[in-house]
C-alpha positions in Angstrom: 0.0 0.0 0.0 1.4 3.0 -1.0 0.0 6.6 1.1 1.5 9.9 0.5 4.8 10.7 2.8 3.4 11.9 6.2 0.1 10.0 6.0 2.3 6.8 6.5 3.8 8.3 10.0 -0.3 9.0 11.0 -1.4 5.1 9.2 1.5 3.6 11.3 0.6 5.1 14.7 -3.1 4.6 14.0 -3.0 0.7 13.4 -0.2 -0.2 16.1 -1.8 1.7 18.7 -5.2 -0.4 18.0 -3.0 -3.6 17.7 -1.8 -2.5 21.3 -5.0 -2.1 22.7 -5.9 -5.8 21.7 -5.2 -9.2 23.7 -2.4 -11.0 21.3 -2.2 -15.0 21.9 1.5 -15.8 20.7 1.7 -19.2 18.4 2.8 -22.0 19.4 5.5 -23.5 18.0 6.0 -26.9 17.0 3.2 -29.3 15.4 -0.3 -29.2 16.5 -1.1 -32.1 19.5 -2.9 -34.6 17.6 -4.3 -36.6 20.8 -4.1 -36.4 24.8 -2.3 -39.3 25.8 1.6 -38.9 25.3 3.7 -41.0 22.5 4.8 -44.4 23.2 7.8 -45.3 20.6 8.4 -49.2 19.8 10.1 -51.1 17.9 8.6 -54.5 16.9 10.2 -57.3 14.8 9.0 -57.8 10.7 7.2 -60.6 12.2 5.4 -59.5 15.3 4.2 -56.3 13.0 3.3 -59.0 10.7 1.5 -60.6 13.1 -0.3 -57.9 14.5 -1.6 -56.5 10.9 -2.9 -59.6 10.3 -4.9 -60.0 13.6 -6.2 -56.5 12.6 -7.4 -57.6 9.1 -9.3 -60.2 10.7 -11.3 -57.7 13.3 -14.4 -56.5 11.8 -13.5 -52.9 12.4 -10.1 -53.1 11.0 -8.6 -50.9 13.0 -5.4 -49.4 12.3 -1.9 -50.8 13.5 -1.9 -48.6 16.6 -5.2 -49.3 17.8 -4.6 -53.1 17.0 -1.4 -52.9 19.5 -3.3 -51.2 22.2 -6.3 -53.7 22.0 -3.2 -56.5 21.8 -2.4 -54.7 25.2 -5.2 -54.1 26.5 -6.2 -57.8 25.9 -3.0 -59.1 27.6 -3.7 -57.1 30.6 -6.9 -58.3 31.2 -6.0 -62.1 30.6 -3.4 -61.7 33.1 -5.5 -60.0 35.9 -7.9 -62.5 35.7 -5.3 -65.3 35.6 -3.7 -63.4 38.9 -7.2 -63.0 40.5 -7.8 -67.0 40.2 -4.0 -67.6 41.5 -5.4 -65.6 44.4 -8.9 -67.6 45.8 
């Protein structure tokens, strides 16, 4: 935008002091979150990944590789507290 030489002087003031006036929220940096629980990183064998994508194709869902591990884990868990709860009586 170009403004004649001493309106630029007035144009600037007028705009920064209504930029000063209003609440500014600074950006974030990095990558947006994309869910709330934090990131797990593992590393898993050809085979086991294998394995686990072809548990997941069999589900009638077919959920994705990291939903089939935490079902995996989920279903392990489970197993083994009721194993431990029938170990106990």
């Amino acid at each position: 935008m170009t403004l004649p030489l001493g309106s630029q002087e007035f144009w600037y003031y007028q705009n920064m002091a209504k930029r000063s006036t209003e609440k500014v929220i600074p950006k974030k940096r990095g990558r947006p979150a994309t869910g709330r629980d934090p990131v797990l990183a593992l590393r898993l064998p050809l085979a086991v990944r294998s394995d686990i994508e072809k548990w997941a194709k069999q589900q009638n869902d077919k959920p994705s590789r990291s939903e089939a591990i935490r079902r995996l884990i989920e279903f392990a868990l489970a197993v083994k507290a009721k194993k431990q709860n029938t170990e106990d009586k």
